[in-house]
N, C-alpha and C positions, 0 to 999 in steps of 0.2 A: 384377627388374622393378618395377617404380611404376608404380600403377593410382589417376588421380587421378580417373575415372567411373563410375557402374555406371548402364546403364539396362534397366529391364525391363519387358515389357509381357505381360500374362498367363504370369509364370511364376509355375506352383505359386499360391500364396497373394496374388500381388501384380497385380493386376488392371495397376498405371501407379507405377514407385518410378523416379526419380533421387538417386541419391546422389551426393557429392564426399568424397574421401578426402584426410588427410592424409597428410606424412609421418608415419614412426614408430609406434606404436599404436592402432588404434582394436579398441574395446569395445564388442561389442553385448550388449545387458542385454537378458531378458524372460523370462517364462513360458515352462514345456515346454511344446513343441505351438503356438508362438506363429508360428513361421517362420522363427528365426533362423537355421538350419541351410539354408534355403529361399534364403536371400541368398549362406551361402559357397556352395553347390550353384551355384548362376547363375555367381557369379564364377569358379570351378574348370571350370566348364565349357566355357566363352570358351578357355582356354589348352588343356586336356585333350581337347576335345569327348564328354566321356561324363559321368557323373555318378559324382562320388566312392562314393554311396550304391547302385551297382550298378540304378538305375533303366530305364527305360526310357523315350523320349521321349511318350509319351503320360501317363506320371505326367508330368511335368513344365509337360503345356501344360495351364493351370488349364479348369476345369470351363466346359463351355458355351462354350468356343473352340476355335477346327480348328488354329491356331500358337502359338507361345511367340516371344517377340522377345529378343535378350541382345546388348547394345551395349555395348562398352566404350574408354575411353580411356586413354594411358599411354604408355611409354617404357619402350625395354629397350636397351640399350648407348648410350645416346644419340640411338635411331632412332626416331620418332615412331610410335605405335602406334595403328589404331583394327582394333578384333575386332567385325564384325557377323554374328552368328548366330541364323537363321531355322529355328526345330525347330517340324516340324510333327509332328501324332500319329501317323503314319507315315509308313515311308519315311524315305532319308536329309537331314542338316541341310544348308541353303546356308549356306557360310562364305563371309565374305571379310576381307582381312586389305587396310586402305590402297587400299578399294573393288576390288581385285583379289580374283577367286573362288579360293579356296584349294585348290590339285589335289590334296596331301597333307600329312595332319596330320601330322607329322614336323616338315615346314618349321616348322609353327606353336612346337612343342614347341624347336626352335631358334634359333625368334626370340626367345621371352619360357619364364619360366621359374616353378611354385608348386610351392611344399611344400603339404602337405595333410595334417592330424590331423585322422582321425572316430573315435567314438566305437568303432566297430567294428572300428579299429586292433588291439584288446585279441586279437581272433581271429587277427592275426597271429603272435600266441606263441602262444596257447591252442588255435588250430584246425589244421586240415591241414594235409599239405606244400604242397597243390596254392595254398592262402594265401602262402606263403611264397615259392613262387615266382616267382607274380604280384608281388611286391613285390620281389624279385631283379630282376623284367625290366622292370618299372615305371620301377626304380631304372636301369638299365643303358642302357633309350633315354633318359632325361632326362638323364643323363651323356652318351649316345654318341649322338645321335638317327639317325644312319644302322642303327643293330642295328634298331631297327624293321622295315625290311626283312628282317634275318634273323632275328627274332620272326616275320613273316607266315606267310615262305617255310617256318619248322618246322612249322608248325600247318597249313599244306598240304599238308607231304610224309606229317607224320602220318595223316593224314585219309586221303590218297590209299593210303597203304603197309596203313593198319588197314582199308582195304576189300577190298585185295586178299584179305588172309588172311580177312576173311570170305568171300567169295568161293571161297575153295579148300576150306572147309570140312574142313579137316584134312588135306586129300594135298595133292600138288605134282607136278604133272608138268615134264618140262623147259623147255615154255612159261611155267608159273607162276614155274619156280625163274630163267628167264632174268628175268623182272618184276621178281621180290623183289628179285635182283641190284643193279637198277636204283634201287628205291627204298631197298636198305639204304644203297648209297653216296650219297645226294642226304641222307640222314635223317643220316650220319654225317658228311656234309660242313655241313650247319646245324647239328647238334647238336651237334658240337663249337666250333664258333664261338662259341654260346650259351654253352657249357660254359664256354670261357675268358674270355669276356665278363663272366659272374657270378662268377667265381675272381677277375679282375683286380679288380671291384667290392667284391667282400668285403676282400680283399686291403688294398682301400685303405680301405676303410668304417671296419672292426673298431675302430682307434682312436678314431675321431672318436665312435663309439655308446660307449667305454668314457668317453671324459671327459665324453659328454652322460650318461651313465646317472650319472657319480659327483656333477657337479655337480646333480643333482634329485634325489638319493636323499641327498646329504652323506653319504656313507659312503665309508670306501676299500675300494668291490668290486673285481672282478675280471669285465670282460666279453669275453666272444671269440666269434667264429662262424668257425663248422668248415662248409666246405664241400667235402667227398670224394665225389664221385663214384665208385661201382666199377667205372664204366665208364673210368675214364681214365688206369687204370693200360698196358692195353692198346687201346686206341682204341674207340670207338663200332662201328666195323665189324664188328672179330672178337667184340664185345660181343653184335652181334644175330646173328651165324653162330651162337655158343652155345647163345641162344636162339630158335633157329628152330624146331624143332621144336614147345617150349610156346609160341612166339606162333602158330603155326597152328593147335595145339590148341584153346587160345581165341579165337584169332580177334581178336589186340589185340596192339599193340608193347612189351612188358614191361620195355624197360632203354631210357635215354637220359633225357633233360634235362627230361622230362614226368611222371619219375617220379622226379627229384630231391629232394633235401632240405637245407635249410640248419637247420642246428642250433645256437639260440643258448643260449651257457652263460653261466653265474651263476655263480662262485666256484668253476668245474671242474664245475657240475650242471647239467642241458639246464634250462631256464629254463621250460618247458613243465608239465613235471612235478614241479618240487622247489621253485619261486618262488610265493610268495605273489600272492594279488591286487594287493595292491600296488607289489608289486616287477615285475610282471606287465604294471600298467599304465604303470608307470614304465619300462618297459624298450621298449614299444610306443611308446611318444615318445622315447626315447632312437634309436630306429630310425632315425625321420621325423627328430628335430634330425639327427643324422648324417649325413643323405642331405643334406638343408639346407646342414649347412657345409660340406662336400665339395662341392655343386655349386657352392657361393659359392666358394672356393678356385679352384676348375679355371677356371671362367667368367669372374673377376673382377667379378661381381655378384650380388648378394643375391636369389633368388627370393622373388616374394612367397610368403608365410607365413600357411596359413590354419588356423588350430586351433578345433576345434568340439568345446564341452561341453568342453573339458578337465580343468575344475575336479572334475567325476564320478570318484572316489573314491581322489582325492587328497587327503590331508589336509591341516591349513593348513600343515608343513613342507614340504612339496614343493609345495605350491601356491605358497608365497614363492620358491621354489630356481627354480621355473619363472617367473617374473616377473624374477631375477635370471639368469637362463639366456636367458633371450629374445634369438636374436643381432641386429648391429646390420642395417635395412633395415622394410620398412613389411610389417606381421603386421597380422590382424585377428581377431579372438577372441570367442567369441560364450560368455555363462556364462548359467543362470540362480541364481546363487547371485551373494553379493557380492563384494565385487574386496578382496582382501587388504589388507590395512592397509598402509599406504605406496603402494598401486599409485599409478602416475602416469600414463596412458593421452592419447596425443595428441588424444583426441575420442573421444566415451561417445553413442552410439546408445540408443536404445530400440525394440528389435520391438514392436509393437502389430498389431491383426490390419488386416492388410492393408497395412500404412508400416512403414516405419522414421523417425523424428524423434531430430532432434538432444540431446541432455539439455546437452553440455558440449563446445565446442572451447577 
């Protein structure tokens, strides 16, 4: 994708910003707590419709306004692009994509395409599975954007299957057990879909994160993600017959694709527990390039590329390996530290509170 506008009218910190983008690099410089994060947020948001930072639409529409405005312009396969998004402090956003109102974000996710590095990428090695996940399935509609649909459809049947079993409170009469019936085959028929959706994903991922992980680290490591489900030796089905009795106990669905895990290794060691911070946060950008050139690859086009704070505790070797890693297509990169020696940046921004201004095209 190629985003040559960004307009924003009370989001977060920016009361009224127009920007124009070039090709290739741009650089935003400033202070922490300045807003540079506040601009990729706006622009990730256009394509995504949520916020990278797990926010909520009311953070987002600045103080003492009831909306947020987020306009953008550009091109994605050659097809003329404009994203106008109206977030008000609650309730849902009006999109429209080429003045038509957008019925489902999917469509969006397959018309134009962002990678995205934040700061809090690091929790995707370091934190839960249920991170992990989310960034499996993240990764699996940007590649497949029809699984969206069977993303929704899991996260319904679950809901629906985990209230029954509260609901029964521990017994099961032949009414309940005829229900469960219904809902473990609807839970086994999405969660396996997911299941091999996130296998094919990794499957094809794995390389692309070993050669992003060796070019930023310059080291000849060794990267692999294992993902084994023990539900998939014998299907999802006879996986929840198993445990029928403990999911009534508790009153929750104990096996399937919600209790998943992808486990990324370092040199044959879970990367979680045996990886340095560093190697930790080099491996959490190794992730996101991955997904990046794999979707460039499938797609035949370069998603736009937003990395935020990256230079945060990388040191200047990786901080160079990531300047020379950067693949070819328009990235935007926000530091508050300075820009490595040799960097060459298609245009250098400065956050200041409330604008962003030009420093350099």
């Amino acid at each position: 994708m190629r985003l040559r506008t960004i307009s924003l009218r009370d989001f977060r910190s920016y009361p009224e910003l127009d920007l124009e983008f070039p090709d290739g690099l741009t650089c935003v410089i400033g202070e922490n707590g300045i807003g540079k994060t506040n601009l990729l947020e706006a622009i990730g948001y256009l394509i995504h419709l949520k916020s990278f930072r797990a926010a909520d639409n009311a953070a987002m529409v600045a103080l003492g306004s009831d909306r947020a405005i987020v306009r953008g312009e550009g091109a994605s396969k050659g097809r003329e692009l404009l994203i106008e998004a109206e977030v008000p402090r609650s309730g849902r956003a009006r999109v429209q994509v080429n003045r038509q109102r957008l019925q489902r974000s999917a469509d969006l996710a397959a018309a134009a395409r962002i990678s995205v590095f934040a700061p809090d990428d690091l929790a995707t090695i370091k934190g839960s599975p249920g991170l992990r996940r989310d960034f499996l399935d993240d990764s699996v509609v940007a590649l497949w954007p029809r699984q969206d649909d069977t993303r929704r459809t899991l996260v319904q049947v679950l809901r629906q299957r985990n209230a029954l079993l509260r609901q029964r409170g521990g017994r099961l009469d032949a009414d309940g057990a005829m229900m469960l019936d219904i809902w473990d085959e609807r839970l086994a028929t999405a969660g396996e879909a997911m299941g091999n959706a996130r296998l094919s994903l990794v499957q094809d991922l794995a390389p692309y994160v070993n050669a992003a992980y060796r070019q930023l680290s310059r080291r000849d490591d060794r990267v692999s993600l294992q993902y084994q489900p023990v539900w998939f030796a014998d299907g999802l089905e006879a996986a929840l017959q198993n445990t029928r009795k403990e999911d009534l106990r508790r009153g929750a669905s104990l096996v399937g694709p919600h209790r998943d895990d992808v486990v990324v290794m370092l040199n044959g060691a879970p990367s979680r527990t045996h990886a340095s911070q560093g190697e930790q946060r080099t491996m959490a950008l190794a992730l996101r390039l991955g997904v990046h050139l794999l979707l460039t690859e499938r797609h035949g086009e370069s998603p736009l590329l937003l990395l935020d704070d990256v230079f945060s505790e990388l040191d200047r070797f990786r901080t160079a390996a990531l300047f020379e890693a950067l693949p070819v297509g328009q990235a935007l990169l926000t530091t508050a530290v300075a820009l490595p020696v040799g960097a060459d940046p298609a245009m250098v921004l400065e956050a200041t509170p409330g604008t962003v201004s030009t420093v350099r095209e």
